[in-house]
LUMKE-280312 format. One record per residue (C-alpha): residue number from 1; residue in three letters; z, x, y. Coordinates in Angstrom, 3 decimals, padded with zeros to 6 digits, always signed. Layout:
// LUMKE-280312
- num_residuo_Z_X_Y
- NUM_ALA_Z_X_Y;
...
END
This chain:
// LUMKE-280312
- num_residuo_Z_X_Y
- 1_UNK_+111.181_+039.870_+088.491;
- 2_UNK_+110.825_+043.038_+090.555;
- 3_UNK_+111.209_+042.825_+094.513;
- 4_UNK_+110.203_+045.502_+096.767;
- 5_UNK_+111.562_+046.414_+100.308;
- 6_UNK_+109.046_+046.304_+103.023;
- 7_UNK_+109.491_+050.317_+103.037;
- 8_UNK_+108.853_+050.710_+099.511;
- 9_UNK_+105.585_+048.602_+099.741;
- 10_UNK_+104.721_+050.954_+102.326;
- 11_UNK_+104.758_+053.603_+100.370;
- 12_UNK_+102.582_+052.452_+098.140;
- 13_UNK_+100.102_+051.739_+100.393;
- 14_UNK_+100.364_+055.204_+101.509;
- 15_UNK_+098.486_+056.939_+098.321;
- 16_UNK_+094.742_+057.062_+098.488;
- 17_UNK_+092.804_+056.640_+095.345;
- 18_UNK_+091.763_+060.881_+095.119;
- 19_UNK_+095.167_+061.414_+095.265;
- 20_UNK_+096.089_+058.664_+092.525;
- 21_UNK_+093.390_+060.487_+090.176;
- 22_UNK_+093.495_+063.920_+091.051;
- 23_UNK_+097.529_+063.740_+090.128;
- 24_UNK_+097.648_+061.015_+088.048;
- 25_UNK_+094.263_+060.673_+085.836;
- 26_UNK_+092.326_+063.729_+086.426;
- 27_UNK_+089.472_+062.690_+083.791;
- 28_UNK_+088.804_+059.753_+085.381;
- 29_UNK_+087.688_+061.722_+088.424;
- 30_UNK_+084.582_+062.966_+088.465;
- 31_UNK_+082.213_+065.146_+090.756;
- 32_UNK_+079.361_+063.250_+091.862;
- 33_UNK_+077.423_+064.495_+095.097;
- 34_UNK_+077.566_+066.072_+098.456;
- 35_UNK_+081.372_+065.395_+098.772;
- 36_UNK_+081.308_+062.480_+096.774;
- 37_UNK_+083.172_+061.553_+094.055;
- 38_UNK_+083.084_+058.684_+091.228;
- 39_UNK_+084.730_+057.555_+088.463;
- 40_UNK_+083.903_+057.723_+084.409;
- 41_UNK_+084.376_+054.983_+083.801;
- 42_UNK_+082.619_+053.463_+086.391;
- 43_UNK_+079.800_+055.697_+088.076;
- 44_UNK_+078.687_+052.858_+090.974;
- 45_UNK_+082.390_+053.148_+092.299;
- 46_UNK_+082.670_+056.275_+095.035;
- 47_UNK_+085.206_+057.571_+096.832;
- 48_UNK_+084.238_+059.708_+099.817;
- 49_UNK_+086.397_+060.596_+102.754;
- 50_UNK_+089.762_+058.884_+101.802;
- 51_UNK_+087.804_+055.770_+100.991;
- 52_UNK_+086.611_+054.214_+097.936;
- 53_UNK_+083.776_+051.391_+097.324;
- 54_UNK_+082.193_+049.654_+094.252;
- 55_UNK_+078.748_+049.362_+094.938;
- 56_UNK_+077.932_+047.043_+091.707;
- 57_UNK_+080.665_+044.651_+092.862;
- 58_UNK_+080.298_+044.986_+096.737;
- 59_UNK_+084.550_+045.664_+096.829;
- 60_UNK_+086.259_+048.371_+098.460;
- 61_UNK_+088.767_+049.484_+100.031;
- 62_UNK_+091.123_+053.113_+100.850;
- 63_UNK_+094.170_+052.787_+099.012;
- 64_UNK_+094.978_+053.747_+095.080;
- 65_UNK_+096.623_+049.950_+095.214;
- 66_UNK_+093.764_+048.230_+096.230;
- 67_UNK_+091.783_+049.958_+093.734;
- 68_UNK_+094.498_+048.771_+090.938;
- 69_UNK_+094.362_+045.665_+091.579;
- 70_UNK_+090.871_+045.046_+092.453;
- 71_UNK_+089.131_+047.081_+089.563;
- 72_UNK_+092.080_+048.067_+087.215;
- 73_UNK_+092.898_+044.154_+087.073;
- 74_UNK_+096.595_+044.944_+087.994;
- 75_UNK_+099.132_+042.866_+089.326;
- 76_UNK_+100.592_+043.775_+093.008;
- 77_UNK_+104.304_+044.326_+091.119;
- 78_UNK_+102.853_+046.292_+088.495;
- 79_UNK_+100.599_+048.168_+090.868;
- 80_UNK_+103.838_+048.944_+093.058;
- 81_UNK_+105.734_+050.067_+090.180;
- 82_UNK_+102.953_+052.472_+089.152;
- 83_UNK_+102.808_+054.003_+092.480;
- 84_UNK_+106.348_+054.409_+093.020;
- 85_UNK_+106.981_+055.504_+089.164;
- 86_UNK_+104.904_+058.396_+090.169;
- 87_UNK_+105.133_+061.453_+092.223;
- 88_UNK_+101.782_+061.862_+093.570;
- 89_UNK_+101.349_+064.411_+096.292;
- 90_UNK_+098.622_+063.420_+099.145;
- 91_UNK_+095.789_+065.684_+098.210;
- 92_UNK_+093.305_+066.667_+100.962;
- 93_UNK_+091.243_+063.743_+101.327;
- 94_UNK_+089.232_+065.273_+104.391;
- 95_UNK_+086.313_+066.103_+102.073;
- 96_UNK_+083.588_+066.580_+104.758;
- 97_UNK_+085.261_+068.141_+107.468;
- 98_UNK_+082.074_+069.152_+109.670;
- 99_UNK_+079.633_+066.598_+108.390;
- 100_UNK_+077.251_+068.024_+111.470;
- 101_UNK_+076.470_+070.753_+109.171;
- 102_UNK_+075.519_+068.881_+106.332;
- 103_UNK_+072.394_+067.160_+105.574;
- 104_UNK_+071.566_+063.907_+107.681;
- 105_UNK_+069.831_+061.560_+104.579;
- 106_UNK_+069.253_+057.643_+106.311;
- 107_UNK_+070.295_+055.268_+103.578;
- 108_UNK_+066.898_+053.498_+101.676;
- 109_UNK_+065.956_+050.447_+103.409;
- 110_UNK_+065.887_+047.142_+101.795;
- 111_UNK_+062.732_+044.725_+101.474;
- 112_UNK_+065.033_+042.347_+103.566;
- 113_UNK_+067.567_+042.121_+106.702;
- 114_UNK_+068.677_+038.724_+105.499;
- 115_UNK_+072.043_+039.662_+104.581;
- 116_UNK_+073.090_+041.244_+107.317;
- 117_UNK_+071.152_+038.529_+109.974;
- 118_UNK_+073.631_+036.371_+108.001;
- 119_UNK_+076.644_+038.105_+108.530;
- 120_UNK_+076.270_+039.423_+111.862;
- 121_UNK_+075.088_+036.056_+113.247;
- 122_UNK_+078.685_+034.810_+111.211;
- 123_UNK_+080.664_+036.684_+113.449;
- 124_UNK_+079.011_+035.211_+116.150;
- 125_UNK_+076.031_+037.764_+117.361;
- 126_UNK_+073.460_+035.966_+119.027;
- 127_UNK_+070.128_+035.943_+116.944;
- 128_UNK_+067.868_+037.191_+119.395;
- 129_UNK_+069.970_+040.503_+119.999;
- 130_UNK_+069.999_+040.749_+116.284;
- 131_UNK_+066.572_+040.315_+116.259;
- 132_UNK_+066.114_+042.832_+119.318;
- 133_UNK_+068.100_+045.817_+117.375;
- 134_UNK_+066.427_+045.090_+114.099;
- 135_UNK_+062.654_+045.541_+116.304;
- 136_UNK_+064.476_+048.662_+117.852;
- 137_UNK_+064.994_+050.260_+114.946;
- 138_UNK_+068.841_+050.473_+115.749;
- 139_UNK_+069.911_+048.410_+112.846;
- 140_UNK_+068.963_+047.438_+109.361;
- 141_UNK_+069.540_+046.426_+105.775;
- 142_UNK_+070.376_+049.259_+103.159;
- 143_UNK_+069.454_+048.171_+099.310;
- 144_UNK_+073.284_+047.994_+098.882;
- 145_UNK_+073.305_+045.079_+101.674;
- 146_UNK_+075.388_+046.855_+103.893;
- 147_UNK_+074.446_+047.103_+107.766;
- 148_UNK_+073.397_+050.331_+109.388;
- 149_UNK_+073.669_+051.220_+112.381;
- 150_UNK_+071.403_+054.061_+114.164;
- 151_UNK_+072.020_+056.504_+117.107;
- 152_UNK_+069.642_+058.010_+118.216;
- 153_UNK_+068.745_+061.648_+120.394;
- 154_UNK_+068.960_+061.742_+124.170;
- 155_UNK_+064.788_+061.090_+124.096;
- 156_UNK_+065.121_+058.203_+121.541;
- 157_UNK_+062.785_+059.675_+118.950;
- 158_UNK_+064.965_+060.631_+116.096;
- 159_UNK_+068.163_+059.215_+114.230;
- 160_UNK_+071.148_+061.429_+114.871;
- 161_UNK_+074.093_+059.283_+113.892;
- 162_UNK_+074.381_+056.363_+110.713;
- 163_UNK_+077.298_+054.074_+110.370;
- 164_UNK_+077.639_+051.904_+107.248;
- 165_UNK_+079.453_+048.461_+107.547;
- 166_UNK_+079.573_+046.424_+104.389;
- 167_UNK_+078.774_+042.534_+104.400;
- 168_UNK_+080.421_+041.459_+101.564;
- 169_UNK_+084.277_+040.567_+101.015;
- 170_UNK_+085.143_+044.340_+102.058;
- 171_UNK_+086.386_+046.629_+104.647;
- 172_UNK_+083.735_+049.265_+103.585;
- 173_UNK_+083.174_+051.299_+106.563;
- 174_UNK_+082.116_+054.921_+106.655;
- 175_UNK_+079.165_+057.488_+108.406;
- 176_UNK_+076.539_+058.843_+106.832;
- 177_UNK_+076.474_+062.660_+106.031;
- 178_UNK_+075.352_+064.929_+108.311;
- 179_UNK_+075.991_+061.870_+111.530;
- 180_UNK_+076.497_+062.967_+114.856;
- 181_UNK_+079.044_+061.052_+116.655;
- 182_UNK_+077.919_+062.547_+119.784;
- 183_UNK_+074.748_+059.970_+119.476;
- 184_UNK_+076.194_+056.922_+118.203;
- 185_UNK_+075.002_+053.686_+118.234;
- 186_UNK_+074.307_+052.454_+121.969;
- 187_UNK_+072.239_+049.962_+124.264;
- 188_UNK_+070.147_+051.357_+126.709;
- 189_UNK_+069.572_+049.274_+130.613;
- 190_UNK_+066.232_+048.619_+130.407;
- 191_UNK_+066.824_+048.932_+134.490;
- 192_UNK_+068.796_+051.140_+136.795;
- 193_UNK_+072.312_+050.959_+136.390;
- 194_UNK_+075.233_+053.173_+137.334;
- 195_UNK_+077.934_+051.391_+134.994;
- 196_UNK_+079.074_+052.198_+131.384;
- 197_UNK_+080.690_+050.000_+129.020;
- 198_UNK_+082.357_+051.648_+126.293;
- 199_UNK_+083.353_+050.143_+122.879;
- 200_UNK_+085.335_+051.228_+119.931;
- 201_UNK_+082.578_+049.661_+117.238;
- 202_UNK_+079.206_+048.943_+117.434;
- 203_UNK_+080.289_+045.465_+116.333;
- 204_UNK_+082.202_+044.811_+119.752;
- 205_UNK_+079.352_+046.396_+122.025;
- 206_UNK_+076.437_+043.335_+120.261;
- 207_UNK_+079.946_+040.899_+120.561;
- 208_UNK_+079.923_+041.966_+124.268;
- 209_UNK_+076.132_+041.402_+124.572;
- 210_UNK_+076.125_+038.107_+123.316;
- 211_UNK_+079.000_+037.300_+125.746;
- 212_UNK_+076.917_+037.709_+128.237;
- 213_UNK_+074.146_+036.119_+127.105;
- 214_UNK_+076.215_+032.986_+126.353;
- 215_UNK_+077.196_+033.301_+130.426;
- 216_UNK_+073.196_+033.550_+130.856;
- 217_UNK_+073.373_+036.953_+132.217;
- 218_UNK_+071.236_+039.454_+131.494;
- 219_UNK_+072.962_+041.686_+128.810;
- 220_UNK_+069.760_+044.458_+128.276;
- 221_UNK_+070.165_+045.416_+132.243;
- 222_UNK_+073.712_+047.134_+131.322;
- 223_UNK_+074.560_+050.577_+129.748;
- 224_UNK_+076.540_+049.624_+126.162;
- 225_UNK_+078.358_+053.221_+124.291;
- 226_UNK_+080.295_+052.589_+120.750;
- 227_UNK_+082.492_+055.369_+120.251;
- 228_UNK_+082.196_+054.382_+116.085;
- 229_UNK_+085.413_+054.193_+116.141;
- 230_UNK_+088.743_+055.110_+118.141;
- 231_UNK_+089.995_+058.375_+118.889;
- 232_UNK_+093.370_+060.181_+119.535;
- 233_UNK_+093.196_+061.350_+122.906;
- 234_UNK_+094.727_+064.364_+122.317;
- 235_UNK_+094.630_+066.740_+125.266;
- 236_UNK_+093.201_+064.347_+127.355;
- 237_UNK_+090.377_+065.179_+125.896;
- 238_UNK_+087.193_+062.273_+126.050;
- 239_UNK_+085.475_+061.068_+123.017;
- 240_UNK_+082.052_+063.092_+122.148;
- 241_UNK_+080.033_+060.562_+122.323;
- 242_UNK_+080.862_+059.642_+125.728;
- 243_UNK_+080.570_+063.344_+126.753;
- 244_UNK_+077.719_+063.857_+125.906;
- 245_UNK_+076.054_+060.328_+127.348;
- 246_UNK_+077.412_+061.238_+130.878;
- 247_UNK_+076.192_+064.893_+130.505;
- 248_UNK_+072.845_+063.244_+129.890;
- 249_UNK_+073.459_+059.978_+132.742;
- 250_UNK_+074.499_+061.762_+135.956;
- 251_UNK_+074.135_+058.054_+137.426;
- 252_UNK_+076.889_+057.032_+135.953;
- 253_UNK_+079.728_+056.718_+138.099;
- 254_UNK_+081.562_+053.882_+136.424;
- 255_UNK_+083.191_+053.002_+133.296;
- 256_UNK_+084.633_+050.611_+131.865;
- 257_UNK_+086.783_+050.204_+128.840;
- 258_UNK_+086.700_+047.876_+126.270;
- 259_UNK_+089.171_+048.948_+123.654;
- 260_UNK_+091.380_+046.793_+120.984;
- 261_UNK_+093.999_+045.113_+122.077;
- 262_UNK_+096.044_+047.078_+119.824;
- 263_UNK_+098.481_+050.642_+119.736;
- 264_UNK_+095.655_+053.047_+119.220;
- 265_UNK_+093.653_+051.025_+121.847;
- 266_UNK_+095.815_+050.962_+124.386;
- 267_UNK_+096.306_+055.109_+124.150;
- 268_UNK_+092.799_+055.798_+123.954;
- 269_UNK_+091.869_+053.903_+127.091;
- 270_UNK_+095.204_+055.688_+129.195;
- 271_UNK_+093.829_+058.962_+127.751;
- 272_UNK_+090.262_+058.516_+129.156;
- 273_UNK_+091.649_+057.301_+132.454;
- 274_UNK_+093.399_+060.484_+132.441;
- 275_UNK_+090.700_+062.443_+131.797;
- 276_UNK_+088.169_+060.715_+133.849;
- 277_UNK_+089.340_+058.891_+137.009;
- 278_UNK_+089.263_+062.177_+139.253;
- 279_UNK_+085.406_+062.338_+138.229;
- 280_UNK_+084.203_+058.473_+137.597;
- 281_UNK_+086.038_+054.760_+138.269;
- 282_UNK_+087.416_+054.381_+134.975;
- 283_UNK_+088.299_+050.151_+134.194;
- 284_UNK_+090.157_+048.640_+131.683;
- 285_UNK_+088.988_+045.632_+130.531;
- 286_UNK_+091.493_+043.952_+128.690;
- 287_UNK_+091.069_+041.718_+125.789;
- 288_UNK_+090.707_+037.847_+127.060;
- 289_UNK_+091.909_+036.517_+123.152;
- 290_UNK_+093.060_+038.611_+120.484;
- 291_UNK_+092.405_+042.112_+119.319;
- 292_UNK_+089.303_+042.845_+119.997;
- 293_UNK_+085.679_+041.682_+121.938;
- 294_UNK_+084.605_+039.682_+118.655;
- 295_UNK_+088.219_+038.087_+118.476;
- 296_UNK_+087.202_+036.674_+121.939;
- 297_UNK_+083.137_+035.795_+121.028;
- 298_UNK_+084.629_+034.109_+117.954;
- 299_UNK_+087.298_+032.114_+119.885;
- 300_UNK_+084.603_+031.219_+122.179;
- 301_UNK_+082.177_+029.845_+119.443;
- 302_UNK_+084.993_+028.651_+117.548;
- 303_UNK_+084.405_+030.170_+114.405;
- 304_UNK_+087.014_+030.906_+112.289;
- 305_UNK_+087.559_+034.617_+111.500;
- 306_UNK_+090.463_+034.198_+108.989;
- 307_UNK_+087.649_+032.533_+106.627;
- 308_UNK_+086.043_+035.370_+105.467;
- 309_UNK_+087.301_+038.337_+104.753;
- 310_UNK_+084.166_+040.088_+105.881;
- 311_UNK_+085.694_+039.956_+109.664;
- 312_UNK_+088.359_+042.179_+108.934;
- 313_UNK_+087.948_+045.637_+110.544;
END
């Protein structure tokens, strides 16, 4: 029986599934759309941006591994073996590289939110701020199940920015072509309000929400950013989306942090208090349990994340 070292499993891991098939099985790689690439043998299954999903099966994933094992049928040792067998240089895997420029196309709606009622309210969202955002027109159902969430322009008319979270057993996360980060999903104070709380997902900010509707305060009275995701604060440079909000709220004076509890999480909050605390007071809220704000709602409403893997970021 083959072992492998904790290095060489790394290593492995390290291959994304273009640069399995570009190097390894070019015909099975084939051209689909706008960036987008599938597979012959099976044309639901895209890979876009370093990541991969199977929408007939509702699995995905990023690595050439996980795709092995979860649609080749291999097993992890054989999988390994493959990978390692193989020299398979890292092809560019940045296929949409200014997706600003391309065309901004909102995922088809489904006849239903059920799903994603279902699995937001399972990791603990309140119903009535599901409810709220789905009335908004902030979230909603795509006919592959998966959540969207919607940013909108600095007057609220028009979508700018789309993120895609899957609800079924997957990791599948990825924005829409043509989003603008710089208007990414966020929760307007209905009333005057001089704070900003800023959140790596949009999953966190409604986690944050509920929080404090659970403490029966009044969660639509406070200014709530997601960044859709974390950034490298290189340069002490701040996030776009959170540029352009305070170009946009000169009220703002202070913000406050709620990163993961985690590396990249703890960097990106230094680097904004860099960049920020000669201008606004910058706060770090720590995490109370775990790695991030739904760690904490979850531990709160004891619910078991490590059920499903449809918690997993």
């Amino acid at each position: 029986m083959a072992y492998f070292t904790k290095e060489q499993i790394i290593k492995a891991k390290e291959v994304d599934l273009y640069s399995y098939l570009k190097s390894y099985d070019p015909e099975e790689l084939v051209y689909d759309s706008k960036d987008t690439y599938t597979t012959r043998t099976h044309d639901s299954l895209k890979i876009n941006n370093g990541m991969w999903y199977w929408f007939s099966r509702g699995i995905g994933g990023k690595t050439a591994l996980e795709y092995l094992i979860k649609v080749r049928n291999y097993k992890f040792i054989d999988a390994v073996s493959l990978l390692l067998d193989k020299e398979i240089p890292k092809q560019n895997t940045s296929y949409i590289l200014e997706t600003i420029n391309k065309e901004f196309i909102l995922p088809l709606k489904d006849s239903t939110n059920k799903d994603i009622i279902s699995y937001l309210h399972g990791r603990g969202i309140s119903l009535s701020i599901i409810d709220e955002c789905i009335n908004r027109g902030l979230i909603y159902q795509d006919i592959h199940k998966n959540v969207v969430f919607l940013g909108y322009d600095n007057n609220c008319y028009q979508p700018r920015y789309a993120g895609i979270r899957g609800t079924n057993n997957t990791r599948f996360m990825h924005d829409i072509y043509g989003s603008n980060k710089a208007y990414s999903f966020r929760l307007e104070a209905i009333c005057k309000n001089d704070s900003l709380h800023l959140f790596e997902s949009a999953i966190d900010l409604l986690s944050f929400a509920t929080l404090k509707e659970i403490n029966k305060e009044h969660w639509d009275e406070e200014n709530l950013l997601s960044l859709a995701g974390i950034y490298n604060p290189k340069n002490n440079k701040t996030p776009q989306a959170l540029t352009v909000y305070l170009q946009n709220h000169s009220n703002i004076n202070k913000i406050i942090l709620h990163f993961d509890n985690d590396k990249a999480g703890i960097l990106a909050s230094k680097g904004i208090v860099n960049a920020l605390s000669d201008r606004y007071k910058v706060i770090v809220e720590p995490i109370r349990y775990g790695k991030d704000v739904n760690d904490y709602l979850c531990y709160k409403l004891k619910i078991n994340k490590n059920l499903n893997e449809n918690y997993a970021r």
